[in-house]
BAMAR-849770 format. One record per residue (C-alpha): residue in three letters; x, y, z. Coordinates in steps of 0.2 Angstrom, whole numbers, plus 5000, padded with zeros to 4 digits. Each point is the difference from the previous one (the first is absolute). Last residue first. Layout:
N
ALAXYZ ...
END
This chain:
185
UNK502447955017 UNK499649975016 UNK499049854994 UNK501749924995 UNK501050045017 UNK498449885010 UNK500449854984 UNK501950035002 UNK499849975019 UNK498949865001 UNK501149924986 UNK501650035012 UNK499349925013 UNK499249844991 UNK501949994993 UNK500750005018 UNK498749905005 UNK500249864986 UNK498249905003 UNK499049865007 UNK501449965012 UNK500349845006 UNK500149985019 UNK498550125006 UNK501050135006 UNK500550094985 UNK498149994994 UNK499650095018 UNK501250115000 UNK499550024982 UNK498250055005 UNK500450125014 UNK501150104986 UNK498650014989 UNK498650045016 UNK501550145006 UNK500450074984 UNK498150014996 UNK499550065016 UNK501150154996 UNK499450034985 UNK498350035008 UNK500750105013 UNK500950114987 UNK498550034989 UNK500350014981 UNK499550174993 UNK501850024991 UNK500750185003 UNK501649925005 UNK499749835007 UNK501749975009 UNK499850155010 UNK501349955015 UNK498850045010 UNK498549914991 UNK501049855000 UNK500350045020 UNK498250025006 UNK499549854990 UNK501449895010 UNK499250065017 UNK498450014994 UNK500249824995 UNK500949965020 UNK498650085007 UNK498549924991 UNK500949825005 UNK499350045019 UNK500550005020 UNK499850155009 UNK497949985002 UNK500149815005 UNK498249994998 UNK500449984981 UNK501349855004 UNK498749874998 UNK499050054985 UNK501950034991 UNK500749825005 UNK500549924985 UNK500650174995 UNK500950065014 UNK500549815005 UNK500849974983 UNK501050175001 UNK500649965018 UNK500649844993 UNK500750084986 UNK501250115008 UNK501649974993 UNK499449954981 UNK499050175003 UNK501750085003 UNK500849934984 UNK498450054990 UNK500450165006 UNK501650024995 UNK499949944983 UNK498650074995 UNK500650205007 UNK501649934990 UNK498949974983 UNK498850165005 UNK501450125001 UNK501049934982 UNK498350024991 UNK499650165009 UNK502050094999 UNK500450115012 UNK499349915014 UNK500650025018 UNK500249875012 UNK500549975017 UNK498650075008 UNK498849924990 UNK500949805002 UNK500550045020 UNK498150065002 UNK499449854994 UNK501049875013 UNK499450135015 UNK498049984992 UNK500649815003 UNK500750015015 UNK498750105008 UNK498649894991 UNK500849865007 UNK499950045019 UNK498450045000 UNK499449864992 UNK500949885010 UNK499450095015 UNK498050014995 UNK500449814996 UNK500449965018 UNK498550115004 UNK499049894994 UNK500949855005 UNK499550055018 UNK501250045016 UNK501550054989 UNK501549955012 UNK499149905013 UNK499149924987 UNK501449964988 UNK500849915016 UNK498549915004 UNK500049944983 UNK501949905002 UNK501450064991 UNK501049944985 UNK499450164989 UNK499249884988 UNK499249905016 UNK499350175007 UNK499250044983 UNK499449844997 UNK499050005017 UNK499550184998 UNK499149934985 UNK500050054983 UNK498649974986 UNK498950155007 UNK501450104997 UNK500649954984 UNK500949834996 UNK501850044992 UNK500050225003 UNK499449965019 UNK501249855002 UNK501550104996 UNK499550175009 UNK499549895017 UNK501749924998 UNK501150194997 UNK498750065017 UNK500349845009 UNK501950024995 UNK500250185005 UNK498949995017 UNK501249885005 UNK501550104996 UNK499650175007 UNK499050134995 
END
């Protein structure tokens, strides 16, 4: 991929995450990037598949950004597992939340897109709580725990990016952990 494609693709994810698909022209797009929409359509031919590639190439990076957080951690300790497991993750989510906005803003959209989707990336996470058997013998459903952690941690993003925050993270964090470690007991 070379430079061109690079900043239409990085403009396109911008102003997709901000307005939507339906609420972003190729126009915009091409102006964000500082290049004309003849340009964008030589390289992409259609918006569609412009957002196909800016999905595409996302999801790599994020599942890639996860990987580094399970593969690089092992948990010996629950309470202490989940707080850096927290940590990290909410820190790569802060790096990729425009792809994270689209994915959910734009779910009935990207569903004909059959290597694109959010369900990956919560199996992906519910996969590796249950791997590193964080629940025990509890009956709580790693997949649905792991849309929790990643609807909680989507919500502060959102809170921390919205100027003044509604909330303490950190502390929001830690509660959410306490509270999850109490019900095991």
């Amino acid at each position: 991929m070379n430079k061109t494609d690079e900043k239409i693709m990085d403009a396109a994810l911008k102003l997709f995450a901000e307005n939507g698909y339906v609420g972003t022209g190729t126009r915009f797009i091409a102006e964000e990037a500082g290049f004309s929409e003849m340009t964008l359509f030589r390289k992409f031919k259609t918006k569609e598949n412009l957002f196909h590639r800016v999905l595409i190439k996302n999801q790599k990076k994020v599942l890639n950004d996860f990987n580094s957080i399970v593969t690089n951690q092992e948990i010996n300790d629950p309470k202490d597992g989940l707080k850096i497991l927290f940590e990290n993750l909410f820190e790569k989510m802060e790096d990729n939340f425009q792809f994270i906005t689209i994915i959910i803003n734009e779910r009935a959209r990207i569903r004909e897109f059959r290597d694109v989707n959010i369900e990956e990336i919560i199996s992906y996470l519910g996969q590796y709580l249950k791997k590193q058997n964080i629940f025990k013998d509890s009956k709580i459903n790693s997949q649905i725990f792991a849309l929790n952690i990643f609807s909680f941690l989507y919500f502060l993003i959102v809170d921390k990016k919205g100027g003044k925050s509604l909330i303490n993270h950190e502390k929001a964090i830690d509660e959410f952990i306490n509270y999850f470690n109490s019900s095991l007991l």
